[in-house]
C-alpha positions as CSV (number, residue, x, y, z in Angstrom):
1,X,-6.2,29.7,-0.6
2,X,-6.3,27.2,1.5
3,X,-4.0,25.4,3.8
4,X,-2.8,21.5,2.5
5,X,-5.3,19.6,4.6
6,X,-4.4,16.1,5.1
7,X,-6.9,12.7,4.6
8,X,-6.6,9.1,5.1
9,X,-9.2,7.2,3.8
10,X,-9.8,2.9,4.1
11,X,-11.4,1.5,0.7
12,X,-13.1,-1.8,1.1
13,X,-13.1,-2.3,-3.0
14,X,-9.7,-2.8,-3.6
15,X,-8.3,-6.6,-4.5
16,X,-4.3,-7.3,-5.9
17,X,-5.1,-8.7,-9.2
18,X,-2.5,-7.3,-11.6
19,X,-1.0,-3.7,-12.8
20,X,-2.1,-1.4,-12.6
21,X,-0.1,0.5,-15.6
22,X,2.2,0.3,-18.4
23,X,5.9,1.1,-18.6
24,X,7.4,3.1,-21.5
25,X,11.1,3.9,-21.3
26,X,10.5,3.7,-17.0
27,X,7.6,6.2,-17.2
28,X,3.7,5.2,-16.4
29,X,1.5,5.9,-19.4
30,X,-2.2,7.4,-19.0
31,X,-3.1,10.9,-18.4
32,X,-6.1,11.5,-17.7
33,X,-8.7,14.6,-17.8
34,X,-11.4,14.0,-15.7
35,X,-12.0,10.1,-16.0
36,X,-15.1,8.4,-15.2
37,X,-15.1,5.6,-17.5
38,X,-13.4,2.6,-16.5
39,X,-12.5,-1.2,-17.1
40,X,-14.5,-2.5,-14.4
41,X,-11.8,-4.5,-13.2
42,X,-10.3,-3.8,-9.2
43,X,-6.6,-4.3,-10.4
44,X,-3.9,-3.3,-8.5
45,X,-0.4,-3.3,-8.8
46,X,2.1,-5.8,-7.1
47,X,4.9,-5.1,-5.2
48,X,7.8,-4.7,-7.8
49,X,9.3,-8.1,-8.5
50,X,12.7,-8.4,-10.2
51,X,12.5,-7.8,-14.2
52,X,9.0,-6.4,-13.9
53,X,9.9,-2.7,-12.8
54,X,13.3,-0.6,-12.8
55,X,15.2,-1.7,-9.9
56,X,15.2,1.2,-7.0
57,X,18.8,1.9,-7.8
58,X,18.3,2.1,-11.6
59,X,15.2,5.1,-10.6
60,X,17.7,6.5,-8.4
61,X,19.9,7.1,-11.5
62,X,17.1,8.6,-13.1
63,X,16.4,10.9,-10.8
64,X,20.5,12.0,-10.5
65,X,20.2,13.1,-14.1
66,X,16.9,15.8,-13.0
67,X,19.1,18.2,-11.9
68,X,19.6,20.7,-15.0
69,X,21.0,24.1,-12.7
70,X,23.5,24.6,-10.1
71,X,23.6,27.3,-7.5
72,X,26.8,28.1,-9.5
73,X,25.2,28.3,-12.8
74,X,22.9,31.1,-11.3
75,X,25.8,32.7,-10.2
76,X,27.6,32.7,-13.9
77,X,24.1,33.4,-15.9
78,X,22.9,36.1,-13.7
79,X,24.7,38.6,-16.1
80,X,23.6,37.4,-19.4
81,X,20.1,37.3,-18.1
82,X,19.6,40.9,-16.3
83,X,21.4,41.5,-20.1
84,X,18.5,39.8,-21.9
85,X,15.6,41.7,-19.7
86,X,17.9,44.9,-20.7
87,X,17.1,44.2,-24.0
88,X,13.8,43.5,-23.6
89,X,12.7,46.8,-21.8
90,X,14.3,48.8,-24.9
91,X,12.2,47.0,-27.3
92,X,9.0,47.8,-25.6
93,X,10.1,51.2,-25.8
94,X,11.3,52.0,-22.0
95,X,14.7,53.7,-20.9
96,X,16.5,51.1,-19.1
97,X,18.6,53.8,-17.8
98,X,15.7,55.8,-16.0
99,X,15.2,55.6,-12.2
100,X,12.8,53.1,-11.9
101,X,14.3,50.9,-14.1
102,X,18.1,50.9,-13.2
103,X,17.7,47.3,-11.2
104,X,15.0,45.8,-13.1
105,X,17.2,43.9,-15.1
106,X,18.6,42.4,-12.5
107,X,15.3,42.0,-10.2
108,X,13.7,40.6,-13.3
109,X,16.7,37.8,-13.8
110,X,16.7,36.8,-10.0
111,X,12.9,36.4,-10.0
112,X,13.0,34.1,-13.2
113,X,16.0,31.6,-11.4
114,X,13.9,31.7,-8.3
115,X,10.3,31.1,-10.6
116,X,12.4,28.3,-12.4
117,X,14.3,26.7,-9.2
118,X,13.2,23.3,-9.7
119,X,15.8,22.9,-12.3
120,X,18.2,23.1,-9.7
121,X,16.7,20.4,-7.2
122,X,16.6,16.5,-7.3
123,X,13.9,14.5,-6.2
124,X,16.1,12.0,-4.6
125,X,17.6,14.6,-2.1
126,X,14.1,15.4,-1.1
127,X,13.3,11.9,-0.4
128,X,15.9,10.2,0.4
129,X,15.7,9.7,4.1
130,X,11.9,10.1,4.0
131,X,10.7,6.9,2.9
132,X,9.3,4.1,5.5
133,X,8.0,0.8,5.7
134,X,5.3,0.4,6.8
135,X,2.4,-1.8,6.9
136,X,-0.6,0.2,5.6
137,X,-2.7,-0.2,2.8
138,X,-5.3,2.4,3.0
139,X,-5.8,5.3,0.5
140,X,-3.6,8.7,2.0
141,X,-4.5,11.9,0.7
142,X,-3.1,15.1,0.8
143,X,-5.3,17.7,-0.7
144,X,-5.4,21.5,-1.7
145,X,-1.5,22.0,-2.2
146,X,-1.1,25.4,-3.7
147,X,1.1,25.2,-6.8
148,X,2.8,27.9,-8.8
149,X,4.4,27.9,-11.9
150,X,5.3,29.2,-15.1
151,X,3.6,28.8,-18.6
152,X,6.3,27.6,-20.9
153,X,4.5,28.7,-24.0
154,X,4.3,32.5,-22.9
155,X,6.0,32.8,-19.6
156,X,3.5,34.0,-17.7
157,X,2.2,32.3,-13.9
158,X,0.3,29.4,-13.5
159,X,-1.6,28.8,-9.9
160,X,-3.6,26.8,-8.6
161,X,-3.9,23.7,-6.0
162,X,-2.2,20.8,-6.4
163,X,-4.5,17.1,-4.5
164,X,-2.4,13.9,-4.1
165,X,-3.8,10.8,-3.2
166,X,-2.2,6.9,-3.1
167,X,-2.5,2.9,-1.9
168,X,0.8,2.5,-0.3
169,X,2.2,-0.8,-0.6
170,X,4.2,-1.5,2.3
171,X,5.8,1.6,2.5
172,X,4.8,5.2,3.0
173,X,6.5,8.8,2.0
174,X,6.6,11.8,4.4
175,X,3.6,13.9,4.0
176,X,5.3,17.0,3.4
177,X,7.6,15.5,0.7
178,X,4.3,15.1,-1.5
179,X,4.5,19.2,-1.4
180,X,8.0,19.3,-1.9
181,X,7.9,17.0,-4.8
182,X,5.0,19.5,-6.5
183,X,7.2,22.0,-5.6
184,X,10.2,20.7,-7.9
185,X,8.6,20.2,-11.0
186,X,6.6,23.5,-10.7
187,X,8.7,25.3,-10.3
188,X,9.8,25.1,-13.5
189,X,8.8,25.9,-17.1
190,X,5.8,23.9,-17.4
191,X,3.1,22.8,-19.4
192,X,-0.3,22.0,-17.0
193,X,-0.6,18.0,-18.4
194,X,3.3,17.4,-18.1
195,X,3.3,18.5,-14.8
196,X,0.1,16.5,-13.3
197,X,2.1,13.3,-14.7
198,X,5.4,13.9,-13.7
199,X,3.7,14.3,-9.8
200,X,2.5,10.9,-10.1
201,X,5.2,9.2,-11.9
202,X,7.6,10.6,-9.3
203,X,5.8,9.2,-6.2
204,X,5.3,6.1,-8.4
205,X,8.7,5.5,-8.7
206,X,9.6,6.2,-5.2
207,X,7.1,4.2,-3.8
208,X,6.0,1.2,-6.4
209,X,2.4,1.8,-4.2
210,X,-0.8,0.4,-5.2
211,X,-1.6,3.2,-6.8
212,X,-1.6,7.0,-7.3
213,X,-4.0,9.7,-8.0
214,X,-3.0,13.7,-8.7
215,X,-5.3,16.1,-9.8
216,X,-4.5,19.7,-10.4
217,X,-6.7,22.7,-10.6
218,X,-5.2,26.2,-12.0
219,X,-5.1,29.2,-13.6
220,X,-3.4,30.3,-16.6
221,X,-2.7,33.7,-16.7
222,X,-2.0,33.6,-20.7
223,X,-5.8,33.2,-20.7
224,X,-6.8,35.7,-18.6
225,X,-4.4,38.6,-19.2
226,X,-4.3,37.7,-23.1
227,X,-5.6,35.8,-25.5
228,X,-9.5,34.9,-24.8
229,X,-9.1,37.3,-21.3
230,X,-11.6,34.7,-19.4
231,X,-11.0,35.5,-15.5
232,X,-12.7,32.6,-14.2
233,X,-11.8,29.9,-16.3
234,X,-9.6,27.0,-14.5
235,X,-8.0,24.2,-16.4
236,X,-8.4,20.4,-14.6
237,X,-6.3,17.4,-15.1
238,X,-5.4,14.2,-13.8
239,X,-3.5,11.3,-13.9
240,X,-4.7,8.0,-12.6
241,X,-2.2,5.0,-12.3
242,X,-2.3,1.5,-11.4
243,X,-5.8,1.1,-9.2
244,X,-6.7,4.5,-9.8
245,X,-6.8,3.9,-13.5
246,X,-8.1,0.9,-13.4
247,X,-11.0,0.6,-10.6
248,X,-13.2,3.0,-11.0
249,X,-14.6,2.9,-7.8
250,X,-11.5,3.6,-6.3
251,X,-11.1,6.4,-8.7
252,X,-14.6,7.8,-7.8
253,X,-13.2,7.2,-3.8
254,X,-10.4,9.8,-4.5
255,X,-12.7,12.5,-6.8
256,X,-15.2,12.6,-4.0
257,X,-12.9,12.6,-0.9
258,X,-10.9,15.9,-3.0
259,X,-14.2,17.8,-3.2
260,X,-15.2,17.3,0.2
């Protein structure tokens, strides 16, 4: 795969005429799969006035209650869980007591808490001292992050590349933090459409920007080691928010600069 290359990108289509999405229980609605319809309008979102958005302190309380794992809790479950795989291997037959097998238990249970770490990681530790004001307003990209996961429906890996784009509004986020913050939710057990919107909402949160684009390309190993057994098949989605969602030329801005 390729390395995360990085993009900034000025759009000469973009005007501040309203929001750019809706707010349900502090969480953006709209994910999309591959857009390309639109309102026609250029509408972007405002910078958060009081009542109209969750104060930055109320989303930091959100994200406090993210964290579902400690370090400790790996430490206490570890036993229960090389148990579990214990069990496993006997039911498909195997000796857990032969020489090969002996640690796999165990090997097997530390892999899954290290697969599944973003339980144990808060998206306000990542960015709490990596947020900056600054004056710019033109689309940032960061493209081709790889991303890997775990299917929640069959526990089997998810990969693929993860490509980020925004309109900052007055303030910007550490490039790398856009990794780290892919990295968080997935590692964890995921469905691909969750974790495409919980990317965007994130950075949305953090930043109130203009507007944010994620798309994520992967593949499911559920459908190509079971199942339908289709090697080359890759699943696409996205979710658009504020002028993303609703400009579709800046929409088309972020498809094409992705591909190129």
């Amino acid at each position: 795969m390729e390395h995360s290359k990085q993009t900034k990108y000025t759009s000469a289509e973009r005007k501040d005429t309203g929001d750019g999405g809706s707010v349900i229980n502090g969480h953006f609605d709209g994910v999309v799969k591959r857009q390309v319809g639109g309102t026609g309008r250029n509408a972007a979102a405002p910078a958060a006035e009081p009542g109209s958005h969750r104060t930055a302190a109320s989303v930091m309380e959100s994200w406090k209650e993210e964290r579902t794992r400690s370090v400790e809790d790996n430490e206490m479950s570890l036993p229960s869980l090389a148990a579990a795989y214990t069990t496993i291997l006997r039911g498909l037959g195997e000796d857990p007591q032969r020489q090969g097998l002996l640690k796999t238990p165990w090997r097997a249970a530390t892999a899954m808490q290290f697969f599944t770490k973003g339980y144990q990681e808060k998206i306000i530790d990542v960015l709490n001292d990596a947020i900056f004001d600054e004056d710019h307003d033109e689309m940032v990209i960061v493209k081709d992050i790889d991303m890997f996961s775990m299917c929640e429906h069959h526990l089997v890996p998810i990969f693929g590349r993860v490509h980020i784009g925004y309109l900052p509004n007055k303030r910007v986020l550490g490039l790398s933090k856009l990794a780290r913050i892919v990295e968080i939710y997935s590692r964890r057990l995921q469905v691909q459409e969750r974790l495409t919107k919980q990317i965007a909402v994130a950075i949305t949160e953090a930043l109130q920007p203009t507007g944010v684009g994620v798309v994520i390309e992967a593949t499911h190993m559920c459908m190509v080691m079971r199942g339908v057994q289709k090697m080359n098949s890759k699943t696409v989605t996205s979710t658009m928010l504020g002028v993303f969602r609703e400009d579709p030329k800046t929409r088309d801005e972020f498809l094409t600069l992705i591909r190129s």
